[in-house]
MOPAC internal coordinates of N, CA, C and O (Angstrom, degrees):
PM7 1SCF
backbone

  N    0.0000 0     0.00 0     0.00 0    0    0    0
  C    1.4471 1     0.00 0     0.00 0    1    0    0
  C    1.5319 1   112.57 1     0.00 0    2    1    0
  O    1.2310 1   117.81 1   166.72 1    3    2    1
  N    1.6200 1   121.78 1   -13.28 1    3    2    1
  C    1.2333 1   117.19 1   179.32 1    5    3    2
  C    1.8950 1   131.37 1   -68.66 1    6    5    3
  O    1.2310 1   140.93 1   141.20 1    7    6    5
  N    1.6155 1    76.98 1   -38.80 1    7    6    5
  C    1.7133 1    79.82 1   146.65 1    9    7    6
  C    1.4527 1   155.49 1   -68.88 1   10    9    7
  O    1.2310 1   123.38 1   172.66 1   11   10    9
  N    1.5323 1   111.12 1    -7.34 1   11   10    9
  C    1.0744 1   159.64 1   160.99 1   13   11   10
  C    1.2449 1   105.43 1   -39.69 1   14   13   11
  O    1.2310 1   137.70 1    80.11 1   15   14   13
  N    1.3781 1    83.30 1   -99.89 1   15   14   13
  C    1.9751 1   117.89 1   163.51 1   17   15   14
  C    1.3020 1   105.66 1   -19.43 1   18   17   15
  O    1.2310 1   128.31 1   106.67 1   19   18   17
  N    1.1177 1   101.59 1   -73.33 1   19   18   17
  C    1.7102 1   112.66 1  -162.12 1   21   19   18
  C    1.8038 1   104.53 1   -50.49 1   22   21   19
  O    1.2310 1   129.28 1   146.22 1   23   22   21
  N    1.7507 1    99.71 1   -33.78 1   23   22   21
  C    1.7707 1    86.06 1  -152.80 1   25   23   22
  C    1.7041 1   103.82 1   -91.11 1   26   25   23
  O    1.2310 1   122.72 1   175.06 1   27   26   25
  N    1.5500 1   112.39 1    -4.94 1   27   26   25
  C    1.4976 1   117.06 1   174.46 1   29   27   26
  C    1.4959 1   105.82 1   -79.49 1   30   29   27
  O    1.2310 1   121.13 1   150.58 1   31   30   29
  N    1.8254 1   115.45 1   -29.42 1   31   30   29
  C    1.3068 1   100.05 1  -161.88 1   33   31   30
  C    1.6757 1   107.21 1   -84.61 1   34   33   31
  O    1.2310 1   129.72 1   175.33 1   35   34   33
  N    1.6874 1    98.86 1    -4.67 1   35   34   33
  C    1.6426 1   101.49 1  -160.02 1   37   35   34
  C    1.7511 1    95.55 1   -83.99 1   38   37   35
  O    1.2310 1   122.11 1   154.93 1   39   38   37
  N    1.7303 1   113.56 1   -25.07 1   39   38   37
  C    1.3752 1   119.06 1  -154.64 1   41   39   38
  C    1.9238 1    84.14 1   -92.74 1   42   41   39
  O    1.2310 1   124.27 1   131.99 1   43   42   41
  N    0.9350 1   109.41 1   -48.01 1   43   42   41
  C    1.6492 1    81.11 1   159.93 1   45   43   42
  C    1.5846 1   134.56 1   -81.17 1   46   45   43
  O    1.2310 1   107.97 1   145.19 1   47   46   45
  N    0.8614 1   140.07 1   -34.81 1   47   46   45
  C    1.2714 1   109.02 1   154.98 1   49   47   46
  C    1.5277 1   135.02 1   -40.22 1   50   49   47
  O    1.2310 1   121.77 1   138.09 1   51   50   49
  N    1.3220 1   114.21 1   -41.91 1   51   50   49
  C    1.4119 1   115.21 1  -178.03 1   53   51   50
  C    1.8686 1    97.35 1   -73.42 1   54   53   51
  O    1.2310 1   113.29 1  -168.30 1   55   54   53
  N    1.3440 1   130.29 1    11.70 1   55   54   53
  C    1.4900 1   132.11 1   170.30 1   57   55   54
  C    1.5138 1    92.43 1  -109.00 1   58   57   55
  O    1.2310 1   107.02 1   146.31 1   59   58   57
  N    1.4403 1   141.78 1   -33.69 1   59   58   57
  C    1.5098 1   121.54 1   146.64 1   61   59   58
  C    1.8830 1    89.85 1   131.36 1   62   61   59
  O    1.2310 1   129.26 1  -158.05 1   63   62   61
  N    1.6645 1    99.75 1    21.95 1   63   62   61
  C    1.1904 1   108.76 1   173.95 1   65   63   62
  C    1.4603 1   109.67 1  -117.89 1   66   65   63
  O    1.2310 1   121.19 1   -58.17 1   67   66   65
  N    1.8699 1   115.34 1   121.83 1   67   66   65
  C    1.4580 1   120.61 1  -168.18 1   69   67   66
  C    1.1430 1   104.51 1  -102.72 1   70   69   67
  O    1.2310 1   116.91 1   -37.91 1   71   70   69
  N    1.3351 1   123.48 1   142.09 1   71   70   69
  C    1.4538 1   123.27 1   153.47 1   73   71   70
  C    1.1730 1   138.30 1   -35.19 1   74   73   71
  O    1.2310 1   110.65 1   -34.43 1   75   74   73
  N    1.1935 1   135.18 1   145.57 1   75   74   73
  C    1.4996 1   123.36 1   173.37 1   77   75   74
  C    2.1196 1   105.81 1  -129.98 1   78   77   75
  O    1.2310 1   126.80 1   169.93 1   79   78   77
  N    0.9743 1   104.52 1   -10.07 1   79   78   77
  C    1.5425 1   115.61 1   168.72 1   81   79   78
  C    1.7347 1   126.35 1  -152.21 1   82   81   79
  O    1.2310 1   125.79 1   -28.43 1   83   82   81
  N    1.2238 1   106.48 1   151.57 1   83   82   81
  C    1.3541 1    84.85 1   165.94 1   85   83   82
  C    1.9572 1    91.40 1  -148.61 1   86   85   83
  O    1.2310 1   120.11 1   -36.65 1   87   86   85
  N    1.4315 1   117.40 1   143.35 1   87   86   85
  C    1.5458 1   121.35 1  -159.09 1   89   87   86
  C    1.6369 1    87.16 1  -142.74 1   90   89   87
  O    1.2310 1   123.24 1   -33.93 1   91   90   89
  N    1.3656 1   111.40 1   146.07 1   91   90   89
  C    1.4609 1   142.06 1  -174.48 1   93   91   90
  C    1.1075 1   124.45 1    54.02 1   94   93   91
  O    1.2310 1   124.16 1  -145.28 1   95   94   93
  N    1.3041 1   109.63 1    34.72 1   95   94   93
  C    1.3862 1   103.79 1   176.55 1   97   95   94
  C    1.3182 1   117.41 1   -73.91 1   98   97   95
  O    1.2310 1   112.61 1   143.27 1   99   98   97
  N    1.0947 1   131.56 1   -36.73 1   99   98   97
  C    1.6753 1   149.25 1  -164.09 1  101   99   98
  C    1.6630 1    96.33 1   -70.15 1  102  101   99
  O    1.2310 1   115.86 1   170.33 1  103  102  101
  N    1.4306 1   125.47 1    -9.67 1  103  102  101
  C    1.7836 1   129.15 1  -152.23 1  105  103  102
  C    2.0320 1    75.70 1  -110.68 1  106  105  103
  O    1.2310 1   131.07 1   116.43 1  107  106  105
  N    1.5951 1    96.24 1   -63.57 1  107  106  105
  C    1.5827 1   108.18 1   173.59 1  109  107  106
  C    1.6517 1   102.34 1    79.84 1  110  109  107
  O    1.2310 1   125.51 1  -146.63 1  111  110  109
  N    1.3729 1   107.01 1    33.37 1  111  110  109
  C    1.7578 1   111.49 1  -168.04 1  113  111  110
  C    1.8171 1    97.64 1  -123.55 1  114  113  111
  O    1.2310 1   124.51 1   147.89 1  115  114  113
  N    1.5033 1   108.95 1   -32.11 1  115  114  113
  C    1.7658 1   121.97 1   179.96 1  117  115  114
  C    1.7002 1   107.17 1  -170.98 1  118  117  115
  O    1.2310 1   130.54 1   -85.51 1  119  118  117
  N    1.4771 1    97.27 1    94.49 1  119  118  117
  C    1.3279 1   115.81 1   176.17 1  121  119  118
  C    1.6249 1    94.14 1   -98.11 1  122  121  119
  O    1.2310 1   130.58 1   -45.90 1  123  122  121
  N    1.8293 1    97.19 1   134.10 1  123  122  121
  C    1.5377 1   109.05 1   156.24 1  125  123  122
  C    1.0747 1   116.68 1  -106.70 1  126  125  123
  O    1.2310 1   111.85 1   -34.87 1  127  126  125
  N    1.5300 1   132.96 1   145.13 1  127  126  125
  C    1.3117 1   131.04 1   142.15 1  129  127  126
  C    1.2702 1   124.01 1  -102.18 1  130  129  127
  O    1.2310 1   130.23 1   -51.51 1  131  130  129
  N    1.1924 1    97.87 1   128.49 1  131  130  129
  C    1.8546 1   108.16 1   168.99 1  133  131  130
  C    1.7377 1   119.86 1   -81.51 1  134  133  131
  O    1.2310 1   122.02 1   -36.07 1  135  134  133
  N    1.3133 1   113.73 1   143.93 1  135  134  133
  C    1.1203 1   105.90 1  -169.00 1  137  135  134
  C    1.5920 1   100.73 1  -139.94 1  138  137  135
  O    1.2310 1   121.91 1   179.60 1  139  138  137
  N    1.2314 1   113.96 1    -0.40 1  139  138  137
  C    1.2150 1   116.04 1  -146.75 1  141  139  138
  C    1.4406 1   154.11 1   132.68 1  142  141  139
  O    1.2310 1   139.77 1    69.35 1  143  142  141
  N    0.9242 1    79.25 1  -110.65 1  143  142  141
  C    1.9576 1   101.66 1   166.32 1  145  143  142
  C    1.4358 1   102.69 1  -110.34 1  146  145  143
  O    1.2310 1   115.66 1   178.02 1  147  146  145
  N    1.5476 1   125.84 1    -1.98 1  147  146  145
  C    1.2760 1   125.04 1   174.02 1  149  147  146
  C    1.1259 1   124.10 1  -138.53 1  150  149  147
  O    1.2310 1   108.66 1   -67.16 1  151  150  149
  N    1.4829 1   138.83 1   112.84 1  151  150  149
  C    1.5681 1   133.84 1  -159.64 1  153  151  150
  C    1.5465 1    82.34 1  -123.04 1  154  153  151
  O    1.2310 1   124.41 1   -55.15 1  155  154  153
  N    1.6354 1   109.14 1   124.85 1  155  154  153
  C    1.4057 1   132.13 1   136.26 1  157  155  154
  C    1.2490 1   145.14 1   -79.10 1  158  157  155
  O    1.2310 1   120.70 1   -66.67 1  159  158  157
  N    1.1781 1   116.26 1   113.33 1  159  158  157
  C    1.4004 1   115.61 1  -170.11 1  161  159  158
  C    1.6479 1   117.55 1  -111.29 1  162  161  159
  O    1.2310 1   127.42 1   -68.63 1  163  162  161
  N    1.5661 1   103.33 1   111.37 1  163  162  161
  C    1.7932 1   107.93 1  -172.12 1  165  163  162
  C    1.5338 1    97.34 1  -101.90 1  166  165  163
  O    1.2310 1   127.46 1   -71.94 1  167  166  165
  N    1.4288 1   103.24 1   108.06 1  167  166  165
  C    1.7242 1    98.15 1   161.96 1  169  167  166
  C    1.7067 1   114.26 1  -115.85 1  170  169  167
  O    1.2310 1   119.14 1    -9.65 1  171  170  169
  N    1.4723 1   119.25 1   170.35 1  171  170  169
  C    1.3208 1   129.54 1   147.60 1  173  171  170
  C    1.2756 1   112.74 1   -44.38 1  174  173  171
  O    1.2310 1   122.09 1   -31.17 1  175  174  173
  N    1.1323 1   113.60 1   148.83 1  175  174  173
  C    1.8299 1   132.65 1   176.89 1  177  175  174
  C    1.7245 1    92.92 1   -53.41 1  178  177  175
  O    1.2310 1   116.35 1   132.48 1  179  178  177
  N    1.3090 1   124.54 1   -47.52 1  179  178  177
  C    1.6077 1   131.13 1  -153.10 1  181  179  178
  C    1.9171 1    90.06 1   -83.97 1  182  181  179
  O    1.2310 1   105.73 1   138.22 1  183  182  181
  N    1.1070 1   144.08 1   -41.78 1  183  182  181
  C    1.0857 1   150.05 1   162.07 1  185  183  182
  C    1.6075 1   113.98 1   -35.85 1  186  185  183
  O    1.2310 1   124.94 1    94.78 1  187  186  185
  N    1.4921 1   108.11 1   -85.22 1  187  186  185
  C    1.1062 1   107.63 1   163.36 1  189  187  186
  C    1.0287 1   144.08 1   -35.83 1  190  189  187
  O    1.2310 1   114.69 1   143.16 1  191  190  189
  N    1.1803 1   127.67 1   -36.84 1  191  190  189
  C    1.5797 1   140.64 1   151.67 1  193  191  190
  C    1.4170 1   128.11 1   -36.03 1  194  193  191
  O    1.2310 1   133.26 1   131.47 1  195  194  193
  N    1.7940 1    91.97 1   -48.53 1  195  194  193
  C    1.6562 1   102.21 1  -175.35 1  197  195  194
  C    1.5701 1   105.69 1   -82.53 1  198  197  195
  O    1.2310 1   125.20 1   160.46 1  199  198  197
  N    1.2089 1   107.61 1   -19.54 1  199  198  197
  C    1.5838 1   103.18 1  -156.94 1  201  199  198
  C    1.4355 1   108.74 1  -112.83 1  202  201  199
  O    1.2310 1   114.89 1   174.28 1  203  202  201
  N    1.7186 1   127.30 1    -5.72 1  203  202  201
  C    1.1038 1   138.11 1   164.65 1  205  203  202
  C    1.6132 1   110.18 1    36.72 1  206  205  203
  O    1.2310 1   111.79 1  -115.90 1  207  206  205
  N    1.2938 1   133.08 1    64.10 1  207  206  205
  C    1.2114 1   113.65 1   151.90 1  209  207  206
  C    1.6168 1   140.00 1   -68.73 1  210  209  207
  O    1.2310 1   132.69 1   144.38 1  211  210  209
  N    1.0433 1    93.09 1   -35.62 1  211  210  209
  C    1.5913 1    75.61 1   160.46 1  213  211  210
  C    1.1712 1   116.02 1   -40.49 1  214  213  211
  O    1.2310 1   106.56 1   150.39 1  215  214  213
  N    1.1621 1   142.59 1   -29.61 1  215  214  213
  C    1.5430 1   139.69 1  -129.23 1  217  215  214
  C    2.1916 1    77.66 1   -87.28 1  218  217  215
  O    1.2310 1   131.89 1   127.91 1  219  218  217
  N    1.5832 1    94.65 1   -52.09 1  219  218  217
  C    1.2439 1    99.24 1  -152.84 1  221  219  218
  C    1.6218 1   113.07 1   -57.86 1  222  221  219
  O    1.2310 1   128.84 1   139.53 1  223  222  221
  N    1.1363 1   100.57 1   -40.47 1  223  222  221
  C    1.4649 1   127.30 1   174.56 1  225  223  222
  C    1.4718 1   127.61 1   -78.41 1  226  225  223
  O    1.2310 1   120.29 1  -151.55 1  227  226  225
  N    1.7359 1   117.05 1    28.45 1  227  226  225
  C    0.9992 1   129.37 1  -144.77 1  229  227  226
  C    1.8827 1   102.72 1   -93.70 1  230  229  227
  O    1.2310 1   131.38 1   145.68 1  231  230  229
  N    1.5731 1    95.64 1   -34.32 1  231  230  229
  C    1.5046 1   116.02 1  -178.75 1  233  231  230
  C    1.5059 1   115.39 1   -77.33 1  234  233  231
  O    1.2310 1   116.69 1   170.73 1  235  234  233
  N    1.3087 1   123.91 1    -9.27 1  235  234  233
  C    1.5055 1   130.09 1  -155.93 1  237  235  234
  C    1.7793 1    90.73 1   -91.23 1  238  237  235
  O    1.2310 1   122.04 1   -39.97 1  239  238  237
  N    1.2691 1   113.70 1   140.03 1  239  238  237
  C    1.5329 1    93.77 1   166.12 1  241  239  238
  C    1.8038 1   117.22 1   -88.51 1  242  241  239
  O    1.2310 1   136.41 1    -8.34 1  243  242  241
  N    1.3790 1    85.83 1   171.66 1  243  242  241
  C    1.9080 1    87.40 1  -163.71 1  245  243  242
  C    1.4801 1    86.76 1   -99.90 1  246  245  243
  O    1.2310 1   128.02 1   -36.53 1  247  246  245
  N    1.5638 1   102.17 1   143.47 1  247  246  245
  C    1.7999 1   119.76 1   173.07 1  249  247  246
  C    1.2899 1    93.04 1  -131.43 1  250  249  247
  O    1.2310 1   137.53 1   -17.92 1  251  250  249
  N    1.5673 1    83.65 1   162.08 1  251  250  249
  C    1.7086 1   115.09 1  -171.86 1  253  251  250
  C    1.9638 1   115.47 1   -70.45 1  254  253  251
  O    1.2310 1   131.70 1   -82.33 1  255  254  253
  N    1.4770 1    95.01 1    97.67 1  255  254  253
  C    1.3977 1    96.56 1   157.83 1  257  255  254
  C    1.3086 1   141.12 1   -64.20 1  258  257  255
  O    1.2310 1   101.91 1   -73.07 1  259  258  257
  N    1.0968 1   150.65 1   106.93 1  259  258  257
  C    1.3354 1   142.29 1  -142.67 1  261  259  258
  C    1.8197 1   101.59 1  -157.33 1  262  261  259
  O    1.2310 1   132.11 1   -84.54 1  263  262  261
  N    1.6780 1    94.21 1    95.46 1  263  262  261
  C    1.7607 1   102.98 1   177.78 1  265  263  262
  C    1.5234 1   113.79 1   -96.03 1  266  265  263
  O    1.2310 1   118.85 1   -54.51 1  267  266  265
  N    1.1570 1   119.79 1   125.49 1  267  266  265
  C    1.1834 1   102.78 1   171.31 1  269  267  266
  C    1.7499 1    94.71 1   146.96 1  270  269  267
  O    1.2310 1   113.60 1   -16.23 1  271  270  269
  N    1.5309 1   129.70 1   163.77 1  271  270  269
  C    1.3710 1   131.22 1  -169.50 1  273  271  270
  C    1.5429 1   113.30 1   -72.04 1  274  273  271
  O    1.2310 1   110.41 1   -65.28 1  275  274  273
  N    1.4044 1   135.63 1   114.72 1  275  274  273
  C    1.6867 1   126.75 1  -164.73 1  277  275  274
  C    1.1518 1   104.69 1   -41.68 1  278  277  275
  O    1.2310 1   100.50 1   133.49 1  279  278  277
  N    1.6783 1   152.97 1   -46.51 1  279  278  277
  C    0.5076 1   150.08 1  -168.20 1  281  279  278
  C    1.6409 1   129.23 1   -57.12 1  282  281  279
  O    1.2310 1   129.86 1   168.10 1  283  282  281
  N    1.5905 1    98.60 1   -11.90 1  283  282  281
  C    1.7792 1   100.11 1   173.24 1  285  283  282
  C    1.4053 1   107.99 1  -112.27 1  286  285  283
  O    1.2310 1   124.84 1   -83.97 1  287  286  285
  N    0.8375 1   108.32 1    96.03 1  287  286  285
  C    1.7460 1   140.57 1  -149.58 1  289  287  286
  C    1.5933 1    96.12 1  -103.52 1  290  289  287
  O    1.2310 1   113.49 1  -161.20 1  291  290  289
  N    1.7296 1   129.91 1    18.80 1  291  290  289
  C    1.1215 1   158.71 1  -179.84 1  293  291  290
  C    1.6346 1   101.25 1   -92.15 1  294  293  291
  O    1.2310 1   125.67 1    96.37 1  295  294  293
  N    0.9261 1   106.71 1   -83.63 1  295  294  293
  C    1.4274 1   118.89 1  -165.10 1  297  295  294
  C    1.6645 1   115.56 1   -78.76 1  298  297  295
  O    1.2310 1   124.84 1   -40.72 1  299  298  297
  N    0.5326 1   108.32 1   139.28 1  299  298  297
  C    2.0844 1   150.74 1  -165.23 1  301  299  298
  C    1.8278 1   100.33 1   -86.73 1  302  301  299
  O    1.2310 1   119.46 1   -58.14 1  303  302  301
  N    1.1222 1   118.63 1   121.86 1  303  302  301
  C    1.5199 1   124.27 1   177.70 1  305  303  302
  C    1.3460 1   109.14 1   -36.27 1  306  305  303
  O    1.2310 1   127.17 1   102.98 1  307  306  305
  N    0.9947 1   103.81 1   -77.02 1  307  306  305
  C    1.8954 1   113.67 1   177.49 1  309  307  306
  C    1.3143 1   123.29 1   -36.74 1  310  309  307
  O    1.2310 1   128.19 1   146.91 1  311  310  309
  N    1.8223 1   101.84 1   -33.09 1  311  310  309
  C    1.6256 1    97.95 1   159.12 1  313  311  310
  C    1.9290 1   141.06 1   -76.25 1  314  313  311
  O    1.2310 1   138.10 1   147.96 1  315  314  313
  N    1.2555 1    82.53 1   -32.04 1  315  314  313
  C    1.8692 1    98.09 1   167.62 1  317  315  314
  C    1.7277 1    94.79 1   -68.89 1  318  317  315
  O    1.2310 1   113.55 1   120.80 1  319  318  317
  N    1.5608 1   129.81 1   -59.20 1  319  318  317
  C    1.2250 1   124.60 1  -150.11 1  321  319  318
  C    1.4775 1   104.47 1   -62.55 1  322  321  319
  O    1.2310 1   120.94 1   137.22 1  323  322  321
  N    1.2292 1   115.81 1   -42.78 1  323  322  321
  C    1.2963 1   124.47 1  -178.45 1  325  323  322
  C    1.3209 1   124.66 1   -78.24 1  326  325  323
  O    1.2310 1   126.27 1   164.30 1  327  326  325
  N    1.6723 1   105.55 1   -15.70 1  327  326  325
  C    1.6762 1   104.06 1   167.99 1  329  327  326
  C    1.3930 1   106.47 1   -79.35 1  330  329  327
  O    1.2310 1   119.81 1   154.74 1  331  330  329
  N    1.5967 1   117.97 1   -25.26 1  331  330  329
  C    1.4307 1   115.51 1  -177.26 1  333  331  330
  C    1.6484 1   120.74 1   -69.45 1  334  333  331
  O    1.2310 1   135.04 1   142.69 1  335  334  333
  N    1.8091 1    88.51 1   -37.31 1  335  334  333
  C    1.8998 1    83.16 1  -170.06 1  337  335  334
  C    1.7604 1   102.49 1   -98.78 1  338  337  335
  O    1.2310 1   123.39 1  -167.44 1  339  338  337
  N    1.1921 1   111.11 1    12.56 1  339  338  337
  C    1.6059 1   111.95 1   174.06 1  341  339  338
  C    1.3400 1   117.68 1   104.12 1  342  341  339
  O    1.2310 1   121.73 1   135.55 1  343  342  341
  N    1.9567 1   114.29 1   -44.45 1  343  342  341
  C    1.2952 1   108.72 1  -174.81 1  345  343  342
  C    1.7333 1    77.67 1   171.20 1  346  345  343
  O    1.2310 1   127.76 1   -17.27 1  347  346  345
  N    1.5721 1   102.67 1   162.73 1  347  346  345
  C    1.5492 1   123.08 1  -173.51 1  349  347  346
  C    1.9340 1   103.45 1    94.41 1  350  349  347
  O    1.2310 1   131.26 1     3.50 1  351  350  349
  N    0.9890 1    95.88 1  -176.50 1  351  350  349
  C    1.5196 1   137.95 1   162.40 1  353  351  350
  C    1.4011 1   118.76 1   -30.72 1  354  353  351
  O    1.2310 1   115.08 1   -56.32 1  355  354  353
  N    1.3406 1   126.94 1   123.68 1  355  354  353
  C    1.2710 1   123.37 1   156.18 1  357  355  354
  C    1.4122 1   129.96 1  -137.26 1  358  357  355
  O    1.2310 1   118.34 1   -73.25 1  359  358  357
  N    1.0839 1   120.77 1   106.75 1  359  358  357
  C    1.4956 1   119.00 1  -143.35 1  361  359  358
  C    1.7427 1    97.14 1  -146.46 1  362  361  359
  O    1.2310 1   116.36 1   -51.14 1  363  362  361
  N    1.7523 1   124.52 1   128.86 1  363  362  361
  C    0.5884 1   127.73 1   135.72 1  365  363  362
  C    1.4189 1   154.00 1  -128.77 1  366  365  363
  O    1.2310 1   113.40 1    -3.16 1  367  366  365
  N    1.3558 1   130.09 1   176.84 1  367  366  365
  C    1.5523 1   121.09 1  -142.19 1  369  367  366
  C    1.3817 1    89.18 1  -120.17 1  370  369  367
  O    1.2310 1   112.97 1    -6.37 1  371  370  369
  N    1.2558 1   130.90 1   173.63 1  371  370  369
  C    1.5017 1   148.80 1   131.37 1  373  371  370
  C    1.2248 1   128.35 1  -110.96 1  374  373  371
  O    1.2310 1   117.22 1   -48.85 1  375  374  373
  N    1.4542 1   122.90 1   131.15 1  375  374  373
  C    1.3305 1   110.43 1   172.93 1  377  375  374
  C    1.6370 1   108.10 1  -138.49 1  378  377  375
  O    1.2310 1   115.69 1   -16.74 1  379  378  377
  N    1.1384 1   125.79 1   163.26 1  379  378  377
  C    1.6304 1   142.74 1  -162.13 1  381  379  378
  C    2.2908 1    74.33 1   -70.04 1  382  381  379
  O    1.2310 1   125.22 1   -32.36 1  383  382  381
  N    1.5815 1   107.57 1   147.64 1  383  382  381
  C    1.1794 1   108.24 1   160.52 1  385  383  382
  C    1.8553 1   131.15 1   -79.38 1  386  385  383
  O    1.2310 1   135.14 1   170.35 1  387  386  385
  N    1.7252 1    88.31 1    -9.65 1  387  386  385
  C    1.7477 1   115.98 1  -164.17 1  389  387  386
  C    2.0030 1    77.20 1   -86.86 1  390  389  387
  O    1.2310 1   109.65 1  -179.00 1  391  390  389
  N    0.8633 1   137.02 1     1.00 1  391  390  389
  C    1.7867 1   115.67 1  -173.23 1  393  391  390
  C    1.2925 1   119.94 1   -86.39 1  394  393  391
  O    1.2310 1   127.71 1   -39.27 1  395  394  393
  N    1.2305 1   102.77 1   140.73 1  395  394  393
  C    1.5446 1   112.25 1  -141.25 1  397  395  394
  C    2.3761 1    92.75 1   -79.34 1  398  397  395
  O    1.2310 1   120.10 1   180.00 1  399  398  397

């Protein structure tokens, strides 16, 4: 998963978004990064399962992720997200920061 890590945090920065944390890596089973206005969450298949976020985040509506320089007006969210984290899903949510 360290390569993982590495290649989401590198594909955002080079979008001009820095980290401000990074937690479980040393477990290496569900590392988050904080970024901000954007928290990533890389888990194991067996993680995800148990811990279903989506589930939680089910009501939030989903907006357009889009990594990569505005100017390449080529590529499709799902394609930067997925070149960054290797393969799977890329999906993000919004939610009010006041939610309980």
């Amino acid at each position: 998963m360290p390569s993982v890590v590495d290649s989401v945090e590198e594909k955002l920065r080079e979008a001009g978004v820095k980290p401000l944390r990074r937690e479980g890596e040393r477990e290496g089973r569900w590392v988050l990064l904080d970024f901000g206005d954007i928290i990533v969450h890389l888990q194991h298949e067996e993680e995800r399962g148990f811990y279903q976020l989506e589930r939680l985040w089910k009501d939030c509506p989903v907006i357009p992720l889009r990594l990569g320089p505005p100017d390449d007006a080529g590529d499709s969210a799902g394609d930067s997200a997925g070149d960054a984290a290797g393969a799977g899903e890329a999906v993000a949510r919004t939610a009010s920061r006041d939610r309980p």
